[in-house]
C-alpha positions as CSV (number, residue, x, y, z in Angstrom):
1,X,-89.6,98.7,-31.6
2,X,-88.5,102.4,-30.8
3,X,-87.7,105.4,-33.1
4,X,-84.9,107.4,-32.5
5,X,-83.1,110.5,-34.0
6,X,-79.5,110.0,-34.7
7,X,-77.4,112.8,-35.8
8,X,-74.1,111.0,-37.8
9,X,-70.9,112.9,-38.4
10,X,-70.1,113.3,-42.0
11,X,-66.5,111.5,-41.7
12,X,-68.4,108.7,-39.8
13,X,-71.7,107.7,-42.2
14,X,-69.6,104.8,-43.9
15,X,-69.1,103.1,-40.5
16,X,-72.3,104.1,-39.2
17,X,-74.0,102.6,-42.6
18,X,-71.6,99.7,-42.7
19,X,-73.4,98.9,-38.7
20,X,-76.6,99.1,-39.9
21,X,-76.4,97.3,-42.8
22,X,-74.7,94.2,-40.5
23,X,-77.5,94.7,-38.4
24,X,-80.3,94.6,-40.5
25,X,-82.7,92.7,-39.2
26,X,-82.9,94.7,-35.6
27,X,-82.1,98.6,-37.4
28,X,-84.6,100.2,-40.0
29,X,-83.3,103.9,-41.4
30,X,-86.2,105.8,-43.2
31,X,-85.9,109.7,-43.2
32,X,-88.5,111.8,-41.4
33,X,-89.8,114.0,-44.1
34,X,-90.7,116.4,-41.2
35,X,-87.6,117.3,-40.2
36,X,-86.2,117.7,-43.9
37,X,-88.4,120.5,-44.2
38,X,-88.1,121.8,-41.1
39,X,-85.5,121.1,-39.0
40,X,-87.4,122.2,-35.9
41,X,-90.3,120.1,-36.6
42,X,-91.0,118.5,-33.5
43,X,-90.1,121.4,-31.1
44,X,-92.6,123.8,-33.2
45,X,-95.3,121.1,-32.7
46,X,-94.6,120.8,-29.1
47,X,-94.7,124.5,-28.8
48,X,-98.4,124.8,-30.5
49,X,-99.5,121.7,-28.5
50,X,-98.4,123.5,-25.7
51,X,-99.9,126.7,-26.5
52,X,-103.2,125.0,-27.4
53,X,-103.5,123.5,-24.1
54,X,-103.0,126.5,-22.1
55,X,-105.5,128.5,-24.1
56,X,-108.3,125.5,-23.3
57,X,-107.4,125.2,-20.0
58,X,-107.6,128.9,-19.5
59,X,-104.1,129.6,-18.6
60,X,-103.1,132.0,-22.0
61,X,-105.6,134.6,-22.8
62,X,-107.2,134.7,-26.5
63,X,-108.5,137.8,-28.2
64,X,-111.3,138.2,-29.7
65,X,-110.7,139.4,-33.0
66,X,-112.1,142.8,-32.0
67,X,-109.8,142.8,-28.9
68,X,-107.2,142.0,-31.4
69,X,-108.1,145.0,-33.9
70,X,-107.7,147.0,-31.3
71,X,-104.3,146.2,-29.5
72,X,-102.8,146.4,-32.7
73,X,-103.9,149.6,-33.5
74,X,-102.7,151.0,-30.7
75,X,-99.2,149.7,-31.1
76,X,-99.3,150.9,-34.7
77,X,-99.9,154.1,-33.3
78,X,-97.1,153.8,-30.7
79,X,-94.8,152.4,-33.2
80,X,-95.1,155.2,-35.1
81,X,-94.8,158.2,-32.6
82,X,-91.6,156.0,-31.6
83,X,-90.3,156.6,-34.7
84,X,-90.4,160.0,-35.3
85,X,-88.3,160.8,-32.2
């Protein structure tokens, strides 16, 4: 069996429900509570999966926290002389 993601037009869910129920035995609906909190589920978790890949194989840099501190500070600084001009 495979999942899918159907997206239904409003003005065609009666004929779309009317399908499945006529085809009952090969089509089960269930919701994805994922993607009812957050639309962009699955492209956030491909995104982090992503990220955390690169960062073990050594292709995005990670700060140290102290490196971290520090970057921040200075674009807190910069941030501010920016806007004071």
């Amino acid at each position: 069996m495979q999942t899918l993601s159907v997206q239904i037009q409003d003005d065609y869910m009666k004929q779309f429900m009317d399908f499945v129920k006529d085809s009952h035995s090969n089509i089960i609906v269930s919701k994805d509570k994922n993607i009812e909190i957050d639309p962009y589920f699955y492209e956030r978790k491909k995104d982090l999966e992503q990220n955390i890949e690169e960062s073990e194989n050594g292709k995005m840099e990670m700060l140290s926290q102290e490196q971290y501190d520090q970057e921040m500070e200075i674009f807190f600084k910069d941030l501010k002389a920016n806007a004071n001009l």
